[in-house]
N, C-alpha and C positions, 0 to 999 in steps of 0.2 A: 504494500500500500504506500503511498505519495502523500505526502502531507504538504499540502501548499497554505502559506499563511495568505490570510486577504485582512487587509486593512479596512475600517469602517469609518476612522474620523469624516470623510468627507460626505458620509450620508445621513449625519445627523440633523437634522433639523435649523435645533437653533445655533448650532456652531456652525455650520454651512452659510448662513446668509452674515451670517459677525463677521468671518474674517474675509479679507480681503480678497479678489481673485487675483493678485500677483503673489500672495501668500498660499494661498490655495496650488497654486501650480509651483511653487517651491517647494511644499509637502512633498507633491507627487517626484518632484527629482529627488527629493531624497530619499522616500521612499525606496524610490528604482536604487536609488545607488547603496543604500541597506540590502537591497536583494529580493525584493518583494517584486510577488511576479502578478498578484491580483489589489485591484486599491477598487473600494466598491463608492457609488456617488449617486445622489441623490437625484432620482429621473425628477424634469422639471413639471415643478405645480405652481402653473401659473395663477395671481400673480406674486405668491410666495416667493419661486423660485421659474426661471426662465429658459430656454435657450444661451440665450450668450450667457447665463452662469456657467451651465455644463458644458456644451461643447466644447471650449478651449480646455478643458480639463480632460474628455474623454481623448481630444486629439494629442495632447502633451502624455499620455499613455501609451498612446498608442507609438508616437514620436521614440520613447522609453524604449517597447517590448515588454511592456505591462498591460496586462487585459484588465478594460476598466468594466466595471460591473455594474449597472444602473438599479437604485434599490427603490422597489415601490410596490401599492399594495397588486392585490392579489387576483388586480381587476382589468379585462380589455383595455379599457381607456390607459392605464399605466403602461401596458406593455406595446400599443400601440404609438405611445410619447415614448418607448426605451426604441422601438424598432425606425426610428429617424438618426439614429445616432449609429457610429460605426463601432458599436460596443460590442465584446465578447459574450459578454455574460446578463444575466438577471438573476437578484435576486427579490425572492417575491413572497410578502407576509400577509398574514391576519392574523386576527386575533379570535380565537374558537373557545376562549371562557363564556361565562354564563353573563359576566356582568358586560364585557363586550360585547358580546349577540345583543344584548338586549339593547344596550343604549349607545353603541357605535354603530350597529349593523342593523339598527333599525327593525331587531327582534326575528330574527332569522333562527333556524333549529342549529344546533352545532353539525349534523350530519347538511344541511344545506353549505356553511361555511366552510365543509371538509373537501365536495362535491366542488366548488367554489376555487378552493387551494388543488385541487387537482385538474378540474379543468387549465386554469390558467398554465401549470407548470407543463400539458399537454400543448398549449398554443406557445406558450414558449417555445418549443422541442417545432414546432411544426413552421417556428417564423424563424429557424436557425438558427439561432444562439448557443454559441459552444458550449455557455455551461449556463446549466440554471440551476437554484438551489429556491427551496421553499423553507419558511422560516414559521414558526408559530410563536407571533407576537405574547410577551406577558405570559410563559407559558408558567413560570410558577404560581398561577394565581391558582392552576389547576390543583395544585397541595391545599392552599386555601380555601379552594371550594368544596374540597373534599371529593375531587373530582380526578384524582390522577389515572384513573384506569381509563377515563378518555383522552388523556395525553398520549399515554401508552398508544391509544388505538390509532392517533393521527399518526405517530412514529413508523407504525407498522403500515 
């Protein structure tokens, strides 16, 4: 097995839009020059975050030989904003607790949000992307809810 690190600072939310984007693209060279072969960035939501955020960041990756990875939810519209960009990868979240269903996802069943998180990682795979990985957002809430055997089952 291969163990490749991927870096996440640059898909965080509100540290994405604080620092600067000539600081942003300095991360990314040093990154690359630490050895890092995956930096994962935050697909644009407008008008949070944009196009000319990301782009010069996915093409200074790519410029590297570092596969940038556009991180967003777990839905058409995100991966159809990731599939404009010449990025490697996606990766792609929700959140399947009880209290996100209910009051993020607008009261959705956890097997609708699982259906949801597989779909998408299928239309990833099918719009090209060399890697895709799926994420289950907040998943220790699942210990909290008392609900770990449906972590378990997203896992499997």
């Amino acid at each position: 097995m291969v163990t490749t690190l991927l870096d996440s600072t640059l898909r965080e939310g509100e540290l994405f839009r604080v620092l600067k984007l000539s600081t942003k693209l300095e991360l990314v060279e040093r990154l690359a020059d630490a050895g890092l072969k995956r930096v994962e960035i935050t697909v644009d939501y407008p008008p949070r975050t944009t196009r000319e955020d990301v782009e010069p960041l996915v093409k200074k990756c790519n410029s590297l030989g570092v596969e940038a990875v556009l991180h967003g939810r777990a839905i058409r519209q995100d991966l159809e904003a990731a599939a404009k960009y010449d990025a490697a990868g996606v990766g792609l979240y929700i959140a399947l607790t009880e209290i996100h269903r209910t009051h993020k996802l607008h009261g959705i069943s956890y097997q609708e949000g699982l259906e949801r998180l597989m779909d998408a990682v299928k239309t990833a795979r099918e719009m090209g992307f060399r890697y895709v990985r799926a994420t289950v957002e907040d998943a220790s809430r699942f210990y909290l809810e008392g609900q770990l055997p449906l972590l378990v089952d997203a896992v499997n």
